[in-house]
Every structure is written in structure tokens, then in C-alpha cells.
C-alpha positions as CSV (number, residue, x, y, z in Angstrom):
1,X,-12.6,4.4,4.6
2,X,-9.3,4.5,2.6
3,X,-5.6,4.4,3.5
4,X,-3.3,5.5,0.8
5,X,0.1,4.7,1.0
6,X,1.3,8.0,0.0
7,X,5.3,7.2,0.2
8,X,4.9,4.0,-2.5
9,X,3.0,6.7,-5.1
10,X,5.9,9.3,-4.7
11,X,9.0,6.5,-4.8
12,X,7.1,4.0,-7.6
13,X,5.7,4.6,-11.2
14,X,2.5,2.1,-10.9
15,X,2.5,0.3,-13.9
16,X,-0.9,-2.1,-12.8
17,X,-3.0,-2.7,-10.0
18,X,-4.3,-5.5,-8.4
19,X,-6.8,-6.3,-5.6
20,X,-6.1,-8.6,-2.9
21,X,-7.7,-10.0,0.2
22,X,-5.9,-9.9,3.7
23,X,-5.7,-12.2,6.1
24,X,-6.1,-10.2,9.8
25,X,-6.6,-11.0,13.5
26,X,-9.7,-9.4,15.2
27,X,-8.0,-7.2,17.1
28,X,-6.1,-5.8,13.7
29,X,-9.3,-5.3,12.1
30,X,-10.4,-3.0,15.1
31,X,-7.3,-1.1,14.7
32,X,-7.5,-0.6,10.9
33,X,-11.3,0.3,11.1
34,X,-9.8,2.9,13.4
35,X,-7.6,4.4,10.7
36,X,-4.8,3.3,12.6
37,X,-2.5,1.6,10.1
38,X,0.6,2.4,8.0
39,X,2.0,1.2,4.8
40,X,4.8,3.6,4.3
41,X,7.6,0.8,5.1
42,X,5.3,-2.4,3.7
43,X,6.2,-4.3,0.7
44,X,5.1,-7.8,-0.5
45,X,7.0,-11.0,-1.3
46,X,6.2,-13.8,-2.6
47,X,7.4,-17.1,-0.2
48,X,6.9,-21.1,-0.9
49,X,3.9,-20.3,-3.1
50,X,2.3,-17.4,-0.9
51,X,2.2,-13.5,-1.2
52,X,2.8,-11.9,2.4
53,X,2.4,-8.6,3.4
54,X,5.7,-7.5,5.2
55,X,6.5,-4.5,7.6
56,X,3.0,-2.8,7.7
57,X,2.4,-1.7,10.9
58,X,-1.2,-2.2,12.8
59,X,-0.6,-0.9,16.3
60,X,-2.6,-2.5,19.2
61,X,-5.9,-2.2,19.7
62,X,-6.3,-0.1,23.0
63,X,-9.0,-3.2,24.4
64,X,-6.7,-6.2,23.3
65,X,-5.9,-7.9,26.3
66,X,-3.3,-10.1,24.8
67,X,0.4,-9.5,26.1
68,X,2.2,-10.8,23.1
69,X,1.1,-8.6,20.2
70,X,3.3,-8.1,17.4
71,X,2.6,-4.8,15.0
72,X,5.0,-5.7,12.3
73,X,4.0,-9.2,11.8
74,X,4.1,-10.7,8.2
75,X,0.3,-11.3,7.2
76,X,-0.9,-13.3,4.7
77,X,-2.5,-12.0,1.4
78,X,-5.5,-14.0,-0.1
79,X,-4.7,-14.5,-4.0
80,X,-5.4,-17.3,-6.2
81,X,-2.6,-19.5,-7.6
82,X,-2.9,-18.2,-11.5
83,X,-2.7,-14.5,-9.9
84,X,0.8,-15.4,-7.9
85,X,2.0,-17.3,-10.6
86,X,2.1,-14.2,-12.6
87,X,3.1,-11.7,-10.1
88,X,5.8,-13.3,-9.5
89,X,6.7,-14.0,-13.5
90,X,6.4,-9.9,-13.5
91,X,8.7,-9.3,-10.9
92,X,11.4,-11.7,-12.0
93,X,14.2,-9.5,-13.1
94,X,12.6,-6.8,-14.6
95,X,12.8,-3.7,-12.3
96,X,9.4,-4.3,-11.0
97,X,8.4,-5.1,-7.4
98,X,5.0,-4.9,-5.7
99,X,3.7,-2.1,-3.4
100,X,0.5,-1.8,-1.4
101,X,-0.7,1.1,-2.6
102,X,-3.4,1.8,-0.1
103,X,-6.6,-0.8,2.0
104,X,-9.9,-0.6,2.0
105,X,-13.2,-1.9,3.2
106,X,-15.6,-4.2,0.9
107,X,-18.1,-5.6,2.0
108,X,-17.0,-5.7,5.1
109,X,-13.5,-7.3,4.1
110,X,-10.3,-5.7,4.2
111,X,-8.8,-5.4,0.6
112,X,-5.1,-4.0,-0.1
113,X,-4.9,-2.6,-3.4
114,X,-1.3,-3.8,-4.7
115,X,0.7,-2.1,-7.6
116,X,3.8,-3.6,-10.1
117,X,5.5,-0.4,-9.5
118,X,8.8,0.6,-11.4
119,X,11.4,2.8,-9.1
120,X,10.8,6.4,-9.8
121,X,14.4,8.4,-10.6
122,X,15.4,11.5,-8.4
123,X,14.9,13.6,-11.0
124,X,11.4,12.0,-12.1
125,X,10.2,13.1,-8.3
126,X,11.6,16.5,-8.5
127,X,9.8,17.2,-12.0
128,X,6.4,16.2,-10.2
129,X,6.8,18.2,-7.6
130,X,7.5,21.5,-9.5
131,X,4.1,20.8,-11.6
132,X,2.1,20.5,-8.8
133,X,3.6,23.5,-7.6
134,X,3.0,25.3,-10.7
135,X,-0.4,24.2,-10.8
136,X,-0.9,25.4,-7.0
137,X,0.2,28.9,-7.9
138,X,-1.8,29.3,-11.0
139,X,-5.2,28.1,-9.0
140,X,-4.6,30.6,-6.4
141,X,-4.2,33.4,-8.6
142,X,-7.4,32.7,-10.3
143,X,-8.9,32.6,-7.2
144,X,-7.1,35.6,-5.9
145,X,-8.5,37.8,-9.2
146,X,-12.0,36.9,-9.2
């Protein structure tokens, strides 16, 4: 199982990737193992030492019992110290910020695949849509003559 976040690919040129561990309740891993999770709003900082993921959204699991849930909680990223150390020399004044791009399962650990992504320009997003609507026309009209 996958979970692409398809907003940060459309908004952000990914420039490199990097895989990170994620620190999650039980409860959370229930929900995500359920596909219910989304990134479209998430980004990560880097706080005191620490990457965090911020603003991804885990509903509750249906069975929690707990009262006091919170879906948009900041959650910990597992990284060593050389790996922050140069995330965050990337990201200092460049442009460049970091995006989870999508989370998946590993032996049975949750990983969130994190891109240095550059802002993508209006007109960069506009130019990538009309190609993959070109290409979408031409594939059906192949198909359509055969």
C-alpha cells in the first residue's frame, strides 16, 4: 500500500528524495493501514534538532476508545543526525523546502518518502497539464483506429 501525495508533485519540482521513518500511535497505524490518511496540506520542519511532520491528517480509528484524539498532531520523523544536518543546510535559503511526497509500508514500518522540492511556476503547471492532455488524445486515437 501507497499514498501519494498528489498536490506536493503538481505544486513542487522534486529535486531528491529521501526515506524517513515515522513515529505513530497504534491507533494511527490502524487508520493509515486503512488508507485513511492525507498529505495534501503536510509539510516538514526541522525544530531544536528534530524533523516533524506537520498538518497531515490521520482521522480516528473507528475502535479507538480514547476521547482526546488529535488528527493534525505534529509527529515525529525518525532520521539520523548527519541526514538533518544536511536537510536543513539544503533548505537554508535556497528556494527549497521539504515535502512528503507519499508513505508506505516496509517491513511492517511506516516510511514517508520526503522530497527537496523547488516551487513549481504557474506557467510550469499549465505546460504539464497540456502534455498530458496531448498525450491523452493521441493514445485514444490510436486506440480508436485499430
Amino acid at each position: 500500500m501507497r499514498i501519494i501525495n498528489r498536490k506536493a508533485l503538481h505544486n513542487y519540482h522534486i529535486l531528491e528524495h529521501l526515506e524517513a521513518g515515522i513515529q505513530l500511535t497504534g491507533a494511527e497505524v490502524k487508520s493509515v493501514r486503512a488508507g485513511r490518511l492525507n498529505l495534501g496540506e503536510a509539510h516538514v520542519r526541522i525544530l531544536n534538532g528534530e524533523a516533524y511532520l506537520i498538518n497531515a491528517n490521520i482521522p480516528r480509528y473507528a475502535q479507538e476508545s480514547s476521547k482526546t484524539y488529535a488528527a493534525q498532531r505534529s509527529r515525529k520523523l525518525l532520521l539520523h543526525k548527519a541526514q538533518i544536518m544536511s536537510l536543513t543546510g539544503k533548505t537554508s535559503g535556497k528556494g527549497v523546502t521539504i515535502v512528503p511526497v507519499a508513505i508506505y509500508e516496509k517491513n511492517n514500518k511506516f516510511k514517508l518518502d520526503l522530497g527537496l522540492g523547488k516551487s513549481k511556476k504557474e506557467f510550469d503547471k499549465r505546460k504539464i497539464i497540456k502534455e498530458r492532455d496531448h498525450i491523452r488524445r493521441v493514445e485514444q486515437e490510436l486506440r480508436g483506429k485499430e
